[in-house]
C-alpha positions in Angstrom: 13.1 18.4 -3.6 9.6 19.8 -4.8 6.6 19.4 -2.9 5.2 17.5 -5.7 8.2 15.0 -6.0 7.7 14.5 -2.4 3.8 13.8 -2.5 4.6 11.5 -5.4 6.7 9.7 -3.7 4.3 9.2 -0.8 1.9 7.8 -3.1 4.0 5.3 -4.6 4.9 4.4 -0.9 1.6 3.9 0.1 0.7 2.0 -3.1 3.5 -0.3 -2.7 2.5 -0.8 1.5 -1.5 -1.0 1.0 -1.2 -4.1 -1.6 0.5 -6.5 0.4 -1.6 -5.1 3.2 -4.7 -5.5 1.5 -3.9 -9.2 0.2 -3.4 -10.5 3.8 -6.7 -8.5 4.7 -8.3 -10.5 2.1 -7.0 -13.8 2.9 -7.5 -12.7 6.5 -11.4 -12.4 5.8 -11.7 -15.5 3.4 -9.3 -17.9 6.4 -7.1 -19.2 4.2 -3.9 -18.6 6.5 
């Protein structure tokens, strides 16, 4: 594996973590849990 596959991959990882993340952030702020 290439170091760029491998930081690509990160990316995508933290994309995909950081949005569900970020929605209950959001939610969190506005109190609508």
């Amino acid at each position: 594996m290439t170091l760029e596959l491998i930081l690509q991959l990160a990316s995508i990882t933290l994309i995909l973590a950081s949005g569900p993340a970020i929605i209950f952030l959001v939610s969190l702020r506005q109190g609508n849990l």
